[in-house]
C-alpha positions in Angstrom: -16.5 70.7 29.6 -14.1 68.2 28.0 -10.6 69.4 27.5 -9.9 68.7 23.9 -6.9 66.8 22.7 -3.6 68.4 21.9 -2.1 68.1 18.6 1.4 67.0 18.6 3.1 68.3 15.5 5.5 65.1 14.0 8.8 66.2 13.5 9.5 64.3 10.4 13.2 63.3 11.6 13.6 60.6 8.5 12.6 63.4 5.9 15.2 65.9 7.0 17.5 63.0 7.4 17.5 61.8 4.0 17.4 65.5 2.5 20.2 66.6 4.2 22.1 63.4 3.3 20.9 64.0 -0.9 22.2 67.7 -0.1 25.4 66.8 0.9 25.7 64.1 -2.3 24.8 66.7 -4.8 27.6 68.9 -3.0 30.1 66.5 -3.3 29.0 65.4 -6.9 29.2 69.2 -8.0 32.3 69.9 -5.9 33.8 66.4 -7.9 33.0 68.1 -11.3 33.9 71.4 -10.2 37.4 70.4 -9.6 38.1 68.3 -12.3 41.3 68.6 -14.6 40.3 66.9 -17.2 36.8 68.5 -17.5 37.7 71.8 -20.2 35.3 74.3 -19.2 36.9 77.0 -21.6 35.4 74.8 -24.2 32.3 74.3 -22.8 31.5 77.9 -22.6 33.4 78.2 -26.3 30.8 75.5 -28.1 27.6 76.2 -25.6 26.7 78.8 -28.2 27.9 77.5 -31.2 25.9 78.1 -34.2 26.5 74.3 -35.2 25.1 73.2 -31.4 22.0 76.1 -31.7 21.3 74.7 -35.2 20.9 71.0 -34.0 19.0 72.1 -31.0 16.3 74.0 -33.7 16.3 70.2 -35.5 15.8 68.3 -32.1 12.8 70.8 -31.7 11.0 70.4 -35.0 11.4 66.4 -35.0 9.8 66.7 -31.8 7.3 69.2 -32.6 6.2 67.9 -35.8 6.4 63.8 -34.8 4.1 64.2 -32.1 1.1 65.6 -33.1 1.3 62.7 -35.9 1.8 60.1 -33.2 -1.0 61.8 -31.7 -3.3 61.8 -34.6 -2.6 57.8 -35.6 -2.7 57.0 -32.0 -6.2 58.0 -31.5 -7.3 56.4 -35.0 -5.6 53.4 -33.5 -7.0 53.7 -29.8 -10.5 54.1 -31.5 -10.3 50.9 -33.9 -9.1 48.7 -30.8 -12.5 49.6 -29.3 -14.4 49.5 -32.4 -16.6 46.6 -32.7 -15.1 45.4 -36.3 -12.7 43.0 -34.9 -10.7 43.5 -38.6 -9.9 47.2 -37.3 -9.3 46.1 -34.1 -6.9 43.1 -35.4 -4.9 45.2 -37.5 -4.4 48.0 -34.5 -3.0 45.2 -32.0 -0.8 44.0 -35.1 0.7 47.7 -35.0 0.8 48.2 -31.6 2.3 45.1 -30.5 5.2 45.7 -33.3 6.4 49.1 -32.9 6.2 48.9 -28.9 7.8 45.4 -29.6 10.8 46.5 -31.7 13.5 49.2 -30.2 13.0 52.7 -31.4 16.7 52.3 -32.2 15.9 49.5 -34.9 13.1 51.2 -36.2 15.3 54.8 -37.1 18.0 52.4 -39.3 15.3 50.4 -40.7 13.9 53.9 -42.2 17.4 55.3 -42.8 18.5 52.2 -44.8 15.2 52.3 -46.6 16.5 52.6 -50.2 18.6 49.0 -49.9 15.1 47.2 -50.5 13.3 49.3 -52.1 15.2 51.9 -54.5 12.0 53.3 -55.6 8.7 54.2 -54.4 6.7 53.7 -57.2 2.5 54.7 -57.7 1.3 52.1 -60.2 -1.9 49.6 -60.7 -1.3 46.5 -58.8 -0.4 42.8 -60.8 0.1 45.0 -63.8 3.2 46.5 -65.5 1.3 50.3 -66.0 3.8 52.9 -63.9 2.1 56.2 -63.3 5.2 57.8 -61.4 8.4 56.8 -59.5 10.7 58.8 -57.1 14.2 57.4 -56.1 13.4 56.9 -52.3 16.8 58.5 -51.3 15.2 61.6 -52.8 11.5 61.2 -50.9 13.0 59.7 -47.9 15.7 61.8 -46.3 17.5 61.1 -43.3 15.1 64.0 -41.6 12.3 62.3 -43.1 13.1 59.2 -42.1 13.4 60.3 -38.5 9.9 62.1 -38.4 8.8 58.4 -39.8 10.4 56.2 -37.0 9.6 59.0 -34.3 5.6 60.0 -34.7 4.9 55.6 -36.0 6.9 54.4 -32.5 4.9 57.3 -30.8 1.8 56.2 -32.2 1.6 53.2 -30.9 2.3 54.2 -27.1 -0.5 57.3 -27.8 -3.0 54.7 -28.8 -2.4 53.0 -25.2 -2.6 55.7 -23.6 -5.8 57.3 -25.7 -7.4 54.3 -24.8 -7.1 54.5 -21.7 -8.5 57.5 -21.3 -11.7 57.0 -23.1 -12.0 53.5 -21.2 -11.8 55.7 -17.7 -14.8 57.4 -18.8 -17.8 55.7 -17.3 -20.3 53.9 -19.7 -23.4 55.3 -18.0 -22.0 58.8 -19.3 -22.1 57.3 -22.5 -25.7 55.7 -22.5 -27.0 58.5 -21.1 -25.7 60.8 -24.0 -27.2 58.2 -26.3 -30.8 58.1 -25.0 -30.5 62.2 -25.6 -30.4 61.7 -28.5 -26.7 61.9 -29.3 -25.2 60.2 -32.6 -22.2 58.0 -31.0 -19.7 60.4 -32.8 -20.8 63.6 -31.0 -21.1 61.6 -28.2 -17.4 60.5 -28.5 -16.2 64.2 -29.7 -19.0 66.2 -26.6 -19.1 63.8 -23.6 -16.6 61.1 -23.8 -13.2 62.8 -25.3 -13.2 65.9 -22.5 -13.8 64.1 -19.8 -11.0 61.5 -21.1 -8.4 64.5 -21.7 -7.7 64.7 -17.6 -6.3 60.8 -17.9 -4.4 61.4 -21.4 -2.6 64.3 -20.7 -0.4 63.7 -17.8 1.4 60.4 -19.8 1.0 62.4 -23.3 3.4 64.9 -21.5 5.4 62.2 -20.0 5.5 61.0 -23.6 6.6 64.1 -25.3 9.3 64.8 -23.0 10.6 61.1 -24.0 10.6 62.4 -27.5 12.4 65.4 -26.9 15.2 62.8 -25.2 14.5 59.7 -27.9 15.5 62.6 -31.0 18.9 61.8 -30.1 18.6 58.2 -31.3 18.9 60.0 -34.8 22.3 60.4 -34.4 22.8 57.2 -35.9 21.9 58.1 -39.5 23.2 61.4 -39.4 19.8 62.6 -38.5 21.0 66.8 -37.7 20.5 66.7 -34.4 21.7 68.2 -31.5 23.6 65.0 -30.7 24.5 64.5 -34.2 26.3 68.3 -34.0 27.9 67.4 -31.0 29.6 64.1 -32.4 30.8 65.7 -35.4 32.7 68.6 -33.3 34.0 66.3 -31.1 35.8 63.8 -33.8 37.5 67.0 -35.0 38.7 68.4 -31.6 38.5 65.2 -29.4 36.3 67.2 -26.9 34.3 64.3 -26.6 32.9 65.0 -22.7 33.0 68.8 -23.0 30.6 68.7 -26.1 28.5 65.7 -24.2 27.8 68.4 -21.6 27.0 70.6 -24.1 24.6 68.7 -25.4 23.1 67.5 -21.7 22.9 71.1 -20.7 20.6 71.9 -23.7 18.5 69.1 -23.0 18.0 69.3 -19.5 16.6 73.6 -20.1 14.4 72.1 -23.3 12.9 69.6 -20.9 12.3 71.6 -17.5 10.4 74.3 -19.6 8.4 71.6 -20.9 7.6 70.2 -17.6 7.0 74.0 -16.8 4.2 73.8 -19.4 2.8 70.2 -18.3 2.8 70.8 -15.1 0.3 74.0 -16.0 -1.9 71.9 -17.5 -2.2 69.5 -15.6 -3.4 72.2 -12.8 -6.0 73.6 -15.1 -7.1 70.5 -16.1 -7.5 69.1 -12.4 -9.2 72.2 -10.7 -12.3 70.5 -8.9 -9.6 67.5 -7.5 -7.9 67.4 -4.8 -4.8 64.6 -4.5 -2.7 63.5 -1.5 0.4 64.4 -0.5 3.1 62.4 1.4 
């Protein structure tokens, strides 16, 4: 009777090695910050709190929550006229996808706070004519809070619509035929065989992508936007606590994006049951 072979467990001496070695960095790191004098941690705890930090944190929170499901909404009508067969749609998608991944987020939030310099009023008229049905001063329409929901959910869009697309193209085109010739119309077949099956591919970089937004809010700062960060800059050019208050701020982010990765990381477990993925 053959003996069968013996197993020899691997003792994974370059895995321990370069843990121990990130253990003893963080220590050190912590240990540096720990011991610092010029670090105030009085303050820290004082402004941690602070109904002016809690309120920004609430407006971080509903720029995110609110921009997203926008750029969500004119990503997929984007992602679905780049594969329409109307090559105007599709034209007119690349045009807006190549220029708001082309141009900084940063560029895009002054553009919309400066709006009113070049155009003081929106106005709803009849085009080549002089007949004004309304106006509204666009300071009054577009406020800075406005303005960053506007740069936010339109830079999101066009990184949804990449991503949306991607998704759908991962679904295989006998899936779709095969839906056809059962007499699907292609819009249920889109919204009943194409769309769930594309949800497992969009949702990991859709939460990647929201968890950008949640960090990218802060680019608001620059118009006054209400922010977290924008709180945190106006304490700290009263008290000069400039560092403290950036901790502050970095605390609150890092809790606001480890619950959401909490919450994607859920998903994408329900999502995958049935798949099984490596590990190294």
């Amino acid at each position: 009777m053959p003996v069968p072979d013996t197993v020899v467990p691997e003792r994974f001496v370059g895995r321990w090695l370069s843990g121990g070695v990130a253990v003893l960095l963080a220590f050190l790191l912590c240990y540096s910050l720990a011991t610092n004098p010029n670090i105030d941690y009085a303050a820290i705890r004082e402004f941690l709190f602070n109904a002016r930090i809690l309120d920004g944190l609430a407006i971080t929170l509903e720029l995110a929550v609110i921009s997203m499901p926008i750029g969500i909404l004119i990503g997929l009508i984007l992602a679905l006229c780049r594969l329409s067969s109307n090559p105007v749609t599709g034209v007119i998608s690349w045009v807006y996808i190549w220029v708001f991944r082309g141009t900084p987020l940063l560029v895009q939030v002054l553009f919309w706070g400066n709006f009113a310099l070049f155009y003081k009023h929106i106005t709803l008229g009849i085009p080549f004519t002089d007949i004004v049905l309304a106006s509204w001063s666009s300071n009054a329409i577009i406020t800075t809070f406005v303005a960053s929901v506007l740069a936010l959910s339109l830079h999101e869009a066009a990184y949804m619509a990449e991503i949306i697309r991607s998704g759908i193209q991962s679904v295989s085109v006998g899936q779709h035929d095969a839906a056809l010739a059962l007499g699907m119309t292609p819009r249920q077949v889109m919204r009943k065989v194409v769309l769930p099956q594309a949800l497992r591919v969009i949702v990991p970089p859709t939460g990647n992508q929201f968890i950008n937004l949640l960090k990218m809010t802060s680019l608001v700062a620059v118009i006054a936007g209400g922010d977290l960060l924008s709180k945190v800059l106006n304490i700290s050019a009263v008290n000069l606590k400039t560092i403290e208050l950036l901790i502050v701020a970095s605390l609150w982010y890092l809790l606001v994006v480890s619950i959401t990765s909490i919450g994607q990381a859920m998903l994408e477990r329900r999502l995958g049951r049935g798949t099984k993925t490596a590990s190294y």
